[in-house]
C-alpha positions as CSV (number, residue, x, y, z in Angstrom):
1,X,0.0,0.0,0.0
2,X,1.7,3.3,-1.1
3,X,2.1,5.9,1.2
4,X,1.3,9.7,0.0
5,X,1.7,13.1,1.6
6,X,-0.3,15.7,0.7
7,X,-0.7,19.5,1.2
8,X,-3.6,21.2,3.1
9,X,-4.5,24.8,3.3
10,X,-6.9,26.1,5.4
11,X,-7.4,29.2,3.8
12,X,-7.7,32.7,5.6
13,X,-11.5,32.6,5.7
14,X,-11.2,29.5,7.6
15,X,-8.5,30.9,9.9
16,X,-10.7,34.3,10.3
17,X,-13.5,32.4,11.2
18,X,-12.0,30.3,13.6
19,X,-12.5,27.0,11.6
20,X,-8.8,25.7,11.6
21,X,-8.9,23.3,14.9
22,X,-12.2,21.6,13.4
23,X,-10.7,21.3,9.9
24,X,-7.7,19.6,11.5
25,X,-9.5,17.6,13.2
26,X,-11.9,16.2,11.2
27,X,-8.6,15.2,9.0
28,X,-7.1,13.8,12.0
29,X,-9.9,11.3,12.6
30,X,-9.6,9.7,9.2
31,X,-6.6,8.0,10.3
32,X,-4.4,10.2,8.3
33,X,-0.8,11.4,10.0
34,X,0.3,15.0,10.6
35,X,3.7,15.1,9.5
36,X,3.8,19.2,9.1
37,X,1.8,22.1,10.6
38,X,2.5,25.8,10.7
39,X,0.4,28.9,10.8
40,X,1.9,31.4,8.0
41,X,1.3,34.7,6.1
42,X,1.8,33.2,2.4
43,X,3.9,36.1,0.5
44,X,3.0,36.9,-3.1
45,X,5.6,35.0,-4.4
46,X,4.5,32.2,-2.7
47,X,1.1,32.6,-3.9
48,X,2.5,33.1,-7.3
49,X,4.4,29.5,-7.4
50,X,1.3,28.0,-5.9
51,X,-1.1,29.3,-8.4
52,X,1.7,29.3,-11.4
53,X,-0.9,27.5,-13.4
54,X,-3.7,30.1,-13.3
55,X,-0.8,33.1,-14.2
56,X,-2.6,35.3,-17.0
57,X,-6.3,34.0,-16.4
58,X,-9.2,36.7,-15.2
59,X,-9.3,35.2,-11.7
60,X,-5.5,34.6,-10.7
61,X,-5.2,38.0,-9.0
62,X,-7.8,37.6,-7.1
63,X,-6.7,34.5,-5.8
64,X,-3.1,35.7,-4.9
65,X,-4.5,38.6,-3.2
66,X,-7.1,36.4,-1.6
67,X,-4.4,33.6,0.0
68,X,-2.2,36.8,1.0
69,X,-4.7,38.5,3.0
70,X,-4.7,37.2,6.1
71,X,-2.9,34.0,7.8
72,X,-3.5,30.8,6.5
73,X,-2.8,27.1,8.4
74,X,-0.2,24.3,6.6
75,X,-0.8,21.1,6.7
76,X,1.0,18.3,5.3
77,X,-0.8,14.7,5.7
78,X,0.5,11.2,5.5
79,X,-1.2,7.9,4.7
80,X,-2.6,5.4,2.2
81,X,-5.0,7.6,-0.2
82,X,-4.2,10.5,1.8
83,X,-4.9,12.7,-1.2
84,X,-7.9,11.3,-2.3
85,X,-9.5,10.7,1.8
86,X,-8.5,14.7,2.2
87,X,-10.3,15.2,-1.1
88,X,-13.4,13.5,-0.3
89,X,-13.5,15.3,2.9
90,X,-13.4,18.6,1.7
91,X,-16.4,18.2,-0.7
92,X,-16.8,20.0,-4.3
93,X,-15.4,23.3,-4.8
94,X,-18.7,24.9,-4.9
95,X,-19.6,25.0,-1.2
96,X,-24.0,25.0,-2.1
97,X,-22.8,21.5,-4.3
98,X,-21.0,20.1,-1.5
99,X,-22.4,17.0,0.6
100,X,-23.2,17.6,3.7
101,X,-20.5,16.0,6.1
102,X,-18.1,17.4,4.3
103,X,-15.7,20.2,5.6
104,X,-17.0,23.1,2.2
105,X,-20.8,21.4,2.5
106,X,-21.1,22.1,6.5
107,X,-19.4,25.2,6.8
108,X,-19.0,26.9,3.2
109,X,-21.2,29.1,1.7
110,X,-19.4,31.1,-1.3
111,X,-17.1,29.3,-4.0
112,X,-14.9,32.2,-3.7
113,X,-14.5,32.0,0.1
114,X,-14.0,28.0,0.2
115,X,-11.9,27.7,3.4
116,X,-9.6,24.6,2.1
117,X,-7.2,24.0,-0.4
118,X,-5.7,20.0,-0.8
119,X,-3.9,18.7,-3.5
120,X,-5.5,17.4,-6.2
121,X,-3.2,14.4,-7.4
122,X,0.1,12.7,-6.4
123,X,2.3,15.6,-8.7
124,X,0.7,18.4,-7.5
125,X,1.1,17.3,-3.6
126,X,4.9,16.7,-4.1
127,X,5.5,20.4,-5.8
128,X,2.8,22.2,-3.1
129,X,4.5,20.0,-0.1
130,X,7.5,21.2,-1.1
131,X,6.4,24.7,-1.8
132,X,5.0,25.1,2.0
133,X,8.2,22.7,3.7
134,X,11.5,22.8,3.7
135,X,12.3,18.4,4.4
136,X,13.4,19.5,7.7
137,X,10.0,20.8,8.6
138,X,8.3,17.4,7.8
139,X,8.5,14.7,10.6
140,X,8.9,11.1,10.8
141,X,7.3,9.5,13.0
142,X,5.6,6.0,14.4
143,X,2.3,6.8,15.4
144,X,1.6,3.8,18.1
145,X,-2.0,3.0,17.0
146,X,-1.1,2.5,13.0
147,X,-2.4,-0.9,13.3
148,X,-5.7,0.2,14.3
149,X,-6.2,2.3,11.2
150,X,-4.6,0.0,8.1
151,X,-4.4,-3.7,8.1
């Protein structure tokens, strides 16, 4: 079973609003490991990288100035599936689409204030991870109840 480690934002809606513990958690008890966590203020170039593949379309600036604004949370998230479980989790982009249960569907209300960002496959969580963490900032670790979670 392959291992993957994915990025997490929670955006600055979610951190103005006081949503971060309960996004963290709610990834938590999936089974998935924290293996990186930090509160930051994400600098335009930053933002730039991140969003490289929107450069030149009508909405990029909003979305640099949007993820500058205010603090966001980092997460980076280890396990089998751990980008498609984080995925699921979050629920569609468009929050009024978005099952209940699901972090966008029980707490989202505008597409353009979302409050999470996770990677969406296995190459963009290796550049974002990498983006957010410098190798020394992601820990290894044996979490003692591992063989509770996967077989």
């Amino acid at each position: 079973m392959a291992i993957e480690t994915t990025l997490v934002l929670v955006k600055p809606d979610g951190v103005q609003r006081g949503l971060s513990g309960e996004i963290i958690r709610r990834l938590e008890q999936t089974g998935l490991k924290l293996v990186g966590l930090k509160l930051m203020q994400v600098s335009r170039e930053l933002a730039g990288k991140h969003y490289g593949e929107h450069e030149g379309k009508p909405f990029y600036n909003g979305l640099v100035d949007y993820i500058t604004a205010s603090p966001v949370v980092a997460l980076a998230l280890e396990g089998p599936n751990a980008i498609s479980i984080t995925r699921k989790m979050m629920g569609v982009t468009k929050p009024a689409e978005a099952a209940p249960g699901t972090i966008r569907g029980d707490f989202g209300v505008d597409i353009g204030r979302n409050l999470i960002h996770g990677s969406a496959n296995e190459s963009d969580a290796k550049r974002e991870v990498s983006l957010f963490f410098s190798s020394d900032e992601l820990l290894r670790w044996d979490r003692t109840n591992e063989g509770w979670i996967t077989e």
